[in-house]
N, C-alpha and C positions, 0 to 999 in steps of 0.2 A: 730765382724765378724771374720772368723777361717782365713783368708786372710790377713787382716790387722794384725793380732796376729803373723803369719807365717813371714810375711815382718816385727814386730817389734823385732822376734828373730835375724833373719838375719842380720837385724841392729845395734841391742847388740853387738852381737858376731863381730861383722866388727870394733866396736868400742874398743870393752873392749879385746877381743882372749878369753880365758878361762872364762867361768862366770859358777857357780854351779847353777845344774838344779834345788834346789831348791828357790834361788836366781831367777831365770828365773819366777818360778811361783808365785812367791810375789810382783814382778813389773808388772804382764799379768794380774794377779788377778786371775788362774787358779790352777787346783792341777798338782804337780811335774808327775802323770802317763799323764795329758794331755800333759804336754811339751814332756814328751818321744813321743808321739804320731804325736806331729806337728814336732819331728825332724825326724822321722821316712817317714814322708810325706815329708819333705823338700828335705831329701836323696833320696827319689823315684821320686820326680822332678828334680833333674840334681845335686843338690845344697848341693857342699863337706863339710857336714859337720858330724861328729861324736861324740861319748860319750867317756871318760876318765872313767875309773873307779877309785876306790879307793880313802882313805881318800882327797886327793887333787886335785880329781877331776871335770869333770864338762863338760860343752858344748863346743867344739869348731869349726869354717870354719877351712878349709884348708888352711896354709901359704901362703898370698900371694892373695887367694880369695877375689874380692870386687865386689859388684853390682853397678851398675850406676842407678836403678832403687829406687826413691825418694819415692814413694808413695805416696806421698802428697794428700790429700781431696782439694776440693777448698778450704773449710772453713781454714783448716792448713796452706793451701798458702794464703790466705788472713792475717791471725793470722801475717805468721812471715812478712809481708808488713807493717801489723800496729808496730810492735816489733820495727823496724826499723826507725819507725819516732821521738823517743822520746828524741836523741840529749844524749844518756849517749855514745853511741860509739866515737864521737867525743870529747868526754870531757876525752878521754882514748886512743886518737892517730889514733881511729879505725873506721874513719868515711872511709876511702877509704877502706879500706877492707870489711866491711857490703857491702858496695855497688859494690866490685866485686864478692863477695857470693851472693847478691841476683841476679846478671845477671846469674851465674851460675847454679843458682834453677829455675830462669823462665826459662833457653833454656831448660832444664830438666821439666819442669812440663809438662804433657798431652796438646796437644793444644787448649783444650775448656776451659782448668783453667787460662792460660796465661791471657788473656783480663779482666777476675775480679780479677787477683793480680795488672794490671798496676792499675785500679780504682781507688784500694785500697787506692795508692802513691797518688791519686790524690784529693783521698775525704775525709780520715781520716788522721788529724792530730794531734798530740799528743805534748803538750807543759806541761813538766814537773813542769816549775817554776812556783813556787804562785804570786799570783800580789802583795804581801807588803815582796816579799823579798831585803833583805837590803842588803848595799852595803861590799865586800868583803872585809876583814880584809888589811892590808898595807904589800903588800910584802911578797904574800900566797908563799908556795912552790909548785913546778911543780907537778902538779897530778903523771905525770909520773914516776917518784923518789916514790913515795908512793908505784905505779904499781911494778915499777921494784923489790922494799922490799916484797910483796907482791909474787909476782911468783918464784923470786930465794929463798925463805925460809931462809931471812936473818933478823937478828935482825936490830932495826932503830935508830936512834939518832934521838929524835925531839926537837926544838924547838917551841914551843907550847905558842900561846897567848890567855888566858882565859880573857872572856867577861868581860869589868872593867878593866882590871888588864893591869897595867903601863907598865911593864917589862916582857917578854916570861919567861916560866920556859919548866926547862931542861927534858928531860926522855929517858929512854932508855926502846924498846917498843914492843914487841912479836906480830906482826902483825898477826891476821886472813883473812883480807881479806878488799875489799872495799865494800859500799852499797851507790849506789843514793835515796835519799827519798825526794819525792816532787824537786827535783832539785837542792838537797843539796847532796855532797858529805862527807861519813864520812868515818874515817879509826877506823875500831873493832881492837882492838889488847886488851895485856895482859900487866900490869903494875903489876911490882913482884905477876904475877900470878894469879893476881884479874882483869875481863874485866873492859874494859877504853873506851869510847867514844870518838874520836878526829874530830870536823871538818874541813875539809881539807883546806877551808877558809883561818884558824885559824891557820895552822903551818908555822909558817915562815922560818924555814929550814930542812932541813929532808936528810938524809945519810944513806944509809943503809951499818952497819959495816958486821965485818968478818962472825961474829959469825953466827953460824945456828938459826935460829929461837928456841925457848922454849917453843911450844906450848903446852896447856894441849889436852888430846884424844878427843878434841870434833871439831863439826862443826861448821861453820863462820853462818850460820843458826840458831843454837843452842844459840850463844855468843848472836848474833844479837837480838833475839828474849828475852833475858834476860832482857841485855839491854834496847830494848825499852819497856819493860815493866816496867824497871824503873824510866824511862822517863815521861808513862802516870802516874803512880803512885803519882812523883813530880808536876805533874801539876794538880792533884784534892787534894793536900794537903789543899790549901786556896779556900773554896766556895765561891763565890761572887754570892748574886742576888741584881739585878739593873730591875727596872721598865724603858720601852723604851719606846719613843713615834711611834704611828706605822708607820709616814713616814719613819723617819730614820731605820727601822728595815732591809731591805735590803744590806744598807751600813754594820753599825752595825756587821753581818753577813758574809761577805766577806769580812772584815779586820780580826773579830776576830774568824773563824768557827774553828781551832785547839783548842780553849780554851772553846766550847762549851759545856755542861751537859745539855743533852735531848732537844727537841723542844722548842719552846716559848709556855706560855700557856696563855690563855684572862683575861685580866683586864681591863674590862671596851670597849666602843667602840674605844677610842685613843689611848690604852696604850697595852702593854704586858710584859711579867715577861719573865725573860733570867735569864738564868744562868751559872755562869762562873767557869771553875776550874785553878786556880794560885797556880805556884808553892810557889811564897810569896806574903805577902798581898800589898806590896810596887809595886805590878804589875795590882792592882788597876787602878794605873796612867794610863795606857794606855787607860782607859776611858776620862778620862779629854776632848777630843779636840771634845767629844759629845754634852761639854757644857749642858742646862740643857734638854736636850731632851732623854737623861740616867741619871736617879735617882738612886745609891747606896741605899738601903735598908738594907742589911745586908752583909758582919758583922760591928759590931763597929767602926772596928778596918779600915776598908778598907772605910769606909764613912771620919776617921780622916784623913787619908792618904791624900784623895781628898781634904778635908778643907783647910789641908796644904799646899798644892801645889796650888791649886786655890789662898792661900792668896798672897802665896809667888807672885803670879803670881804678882796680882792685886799692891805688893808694889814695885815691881821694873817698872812697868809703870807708878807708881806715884811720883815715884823720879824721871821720866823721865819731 
């Protein structure tokens, strides 16, 4: 609608000052003659705003200009009600603030929208953690020390405890940014210049020094997105299929649905085929406590694994 387009320029423009009109028409989805057209409309509605010519030019309000006018859909104002419940603002110092901005947005929304944004608070809840998240590393560093590397575009000092490993090791770290995934905090940064994954968990101390950050021209989007694709990558390295029994397939499932390759398919009336992607085979084991109601089939390699572990089991309860 030419309404909501007209109030998403306005908005731009109140947020950014200067933004090139063709810039304008790549985020509207319009051609740059329409945008001349709804500023032209905007200016004949009361609403100071004007064109810049020349190479460096672009749309801009009048110094100083800002609307109080939110425009929000219900549906928007619901949106940012559910945004609100997922518990990363607090994990970032910023649970009071979210919740003096959304009082701010209900006195501001239309009064027929107000009543389906309280709902919203009341009937959708959003819980980020998975149910077999484990417990946090010994003596994480403040999220906020990450935060604060993070915004002042400062290089980091971490101390860093990788999974296994006895003793933290050291780094010095070009932060791009933070990301919550499923409940877990990670810090993207650049380790001499190549991205690095750190979970926040995992750093036991963190300092951000003098120095200005080193980052290469891209975005925390971009890095991120690398990233976890190398992530799922590692984790279809080792294929595993195990035959289930089909009580337990429910469980099954809600322990291990991150490590999942495709549906289950039929074998037989009590059984079903899963299939598992492991970054190594020695992660097998996390099968074991199915006992025998999940059968390893293949590979070899990940059926010995089990052997192993099962034997071990069974000889340290016999010397008991």
């Amino acid at each position: 609608m030419r309404a909501d387009r007209l109030l998403s320029i306005m908005l731009l423009l109140q947020t950014r000052g200067l933004v090139p009109a063709a810039e304008l028409a790549e985020r509207l989805e319009v051609s740059v003659r329409t945008v001349y057209r709804d500023v032209e409309a905007l200016s004949a509605a009361g609403v100071p705003v004007f064109a810049e010519r020349g190479r460096n030019g672009g749309i801009r309000l009048l110094a100083g200009y800002r609307t109080d006018v939110t425009g929000l859909t219900a549906d928007e104002a619901r949106a940012l009600f559910v945004l609100a419940t997922d518990g990363t603002h607090d994990a970032l110092g910023l649970g009071g603030a979210i919740g003096s901005a959304l009082r701010k947005v209900m006195a501001a929304l239309p009064a027929p929208h107000r009543p389906e944004a309280e709902r919203t608070s009341e009937r959708i809840l959003v819980d980020p953690v998975r149910w077999t998240k484990g417990p946090a590393a010994p003596g994480p560093a403040d999220l906020g020390e990450l935060q604060r590397a993070v915004f002042d575009d400062r290089r980091l000092a971490l101390r860093y405890r990788h999974s296994g490993a006895a003793e933290p090791s050291a780094y010095t770290v070009d932060p791009y940014g933070l990301v919550s995934k499923a409940g877990v905090w990670y810090l993207v940064a650049d380790v001499d210049g190549a991205p690095r994954l750190f979970r926040a968990d995992r750093v036991v101390r963190a300092q951000a020094t003098e120095e200005p950050v080193r980052r290469r021209e891209v975005g925390l989007g971009e890095v991120w997105g690398v990233l976890r694709d190398q992530v799922e990558r590692q984790r279809d390295d080792v294929r595993v299929t195990a035959r289930v029994r089909r009580r337990r397939l429910d469980m099954l499932l809600r322990i291990h649905a991150a490590s999942l390759i495709g549906p289950p398919t039929e074998d037989g009336p009590d059984h079903v085929l899963v299939e598992f992607g492991f970054a190594v085979v020695d992660a097998a084991r996390t099968l074991l406590p199915f006992g025998t109601d999940v059968e390893v089939l293949t590979p070899p390699a990940a059926r010995r694994v089990l052997a192993r572990a099962a034997a071990d089991t069974v000889r340290m309860y016999a010397d008991g």
